[in-house]
C-alpha positions, 0 to 999 in steps of 0.5 A: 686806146686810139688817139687820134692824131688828125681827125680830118673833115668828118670821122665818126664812130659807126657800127649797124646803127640803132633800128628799132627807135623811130617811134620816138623820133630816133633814126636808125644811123650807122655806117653808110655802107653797113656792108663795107664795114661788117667786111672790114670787121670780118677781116679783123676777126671782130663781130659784125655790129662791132664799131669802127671809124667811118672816115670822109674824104680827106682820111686821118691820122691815128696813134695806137698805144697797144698791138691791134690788127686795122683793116680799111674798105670803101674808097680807096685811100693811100695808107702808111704806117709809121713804126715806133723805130721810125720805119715808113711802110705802106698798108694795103685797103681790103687787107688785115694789117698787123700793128705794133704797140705805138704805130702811128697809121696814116689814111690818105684822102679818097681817090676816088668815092668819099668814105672808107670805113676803119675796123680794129681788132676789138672794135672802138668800145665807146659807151652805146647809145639805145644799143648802138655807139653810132654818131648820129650827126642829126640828132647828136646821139652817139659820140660826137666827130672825131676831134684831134687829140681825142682817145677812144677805147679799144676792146679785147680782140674776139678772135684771129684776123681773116687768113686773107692775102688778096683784097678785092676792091670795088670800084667806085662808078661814076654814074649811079641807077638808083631803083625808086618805088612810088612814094606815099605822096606820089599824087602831089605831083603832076604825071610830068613831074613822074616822067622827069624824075624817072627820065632826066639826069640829076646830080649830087650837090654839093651840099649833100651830108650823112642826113641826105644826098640833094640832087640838082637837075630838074625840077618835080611840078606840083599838082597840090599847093601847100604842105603837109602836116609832118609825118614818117620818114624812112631811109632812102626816101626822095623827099621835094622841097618846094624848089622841086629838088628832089633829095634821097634820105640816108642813114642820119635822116628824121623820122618825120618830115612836111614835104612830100615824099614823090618815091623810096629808093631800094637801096642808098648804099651807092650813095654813101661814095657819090661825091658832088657832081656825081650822076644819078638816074632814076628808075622803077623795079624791074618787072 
């Protein structure tokens, strides 16, 4: 078991998410960055799709009660490790990291980005939902967020930690080019509004979640009054609400939605570090 000392501002349970539901209205979830994670399972001798802790901004405290190997990638974050004789060592992100029964592990707040992902040997066994023990934070499928004084699971190790010694971090920037292809709904705009969003500097608002990231800079004219009837939504969708504000769907998104969808960006993954005033730009694929 794991208990969960301090749970800090958001900890979920995450793994590769649940593909396959959005017929019925259920998005697919999972770690922001399906990447970081499989690393951090990797190093910790687990499968790939075994769950771990998706840790935001202000990192958490955890209690081990048996031995387990952690490992920690994406934003970087301070770690230390109580010992049950009452030793304080540090730990290293991007590295496998052996515990003893009892330890108490301390992640610090992000320095830079917003989300580290936690891999324990076994994986966090939490009862699976349609195939997955993802929390989705939209739809409340899943666990809910971590609370403190919680207890999670712990399963048997499936094999030895990664013979690693030497992490490769990447760094966070602080300025991100996202790829857009054109949206099902392009022709609801003005060509000016096509221009601006390919050709003006946006930023992360503050409001930004594990649903969508909103951006705020300039807004998209309409060419078509009105709304839609609902319909499907996919992951990295540029969905304009009527302010014009564009805003990017991650992996908690709806299946469905009625604002207009002006574009679909390849990859979000970048997205899942970007804290508030972070810079975006937009551009089209590469001929």
């Amino acid at each position: 078991m794991i208990e969960v000392l301090r749970a800090g501002a958001l900890t979920t349970v995450q793994d590769q998410g649940r593909p396959g539901w959005a017929h019925l209205g259920v998005p697919r979830s999972g770690a922001l960055d399906p990447a970081a994670l499989r690393l951090a399972n990797r190093l910790v001798g687990n499968d790939g799709h075994a769950a771990g802790l998706e840790i935001t901004m202000t990192g958490c405290v955890l209690r081990f009660i048996r031995a387990v190997t952690v490992a920690l990638t994406g934003a970087p974050a301070d770690v230390l490790v109580e010992w049950p004789a009452g030793d304080i060592r540090p730990g290293d992100g991007g590295l496998p990291l052996s515990l003893p029964a009892g330890a108490v592990l301390r992640v610090g707040p992000a320095r830079s980005g917003v989300r580290t992902w936690l891999a324990v040997s076994g994986g966090v066994t939490v009862e699976p939902v349609l195939g997955s023990r993802s929390t989705d934070t939209l739809s409340g499928l899943g666990p809910p967020p971590l609370r403190d004084g919680d207890r999670l699971p712990v399963g048997a190790p499936a094999g030895p930690p990664a013979p690693v010694d030497f992490a490769v971090v990447r760094p966070v920037p602080d300025e991100l080019r996202l790829t857009v292809r054109p949206g099902p709904r392009q022709d609801w705009f003005t060509p000016q509004a096509l221009d601006l969003l390919c050709g003006t500097v946006y930023k992360v608002s503050p409001d930004s979640n594990r649903v969508g990231a909103r951006l705020a800079g300039a807004a998209l004219p309409r060419a078509v009054a009105g709304e839609l009837p609902s319909e499907g939504l996919v992951l990295g969708a540029v969905q304009v609400p009527p302010d014009g504000q564009p805003l990017v769907f991650l992996a908690d998104h709806p299946t469905t939605g009625g604002y207009p969808v002006v574009g679909v960006v390849d990859d979000v993954t970048a997205l899942a570090q970007a804290r508030p005033g972070t810079t975006v730009t937009f551009h089209g694929p590469q001929r």
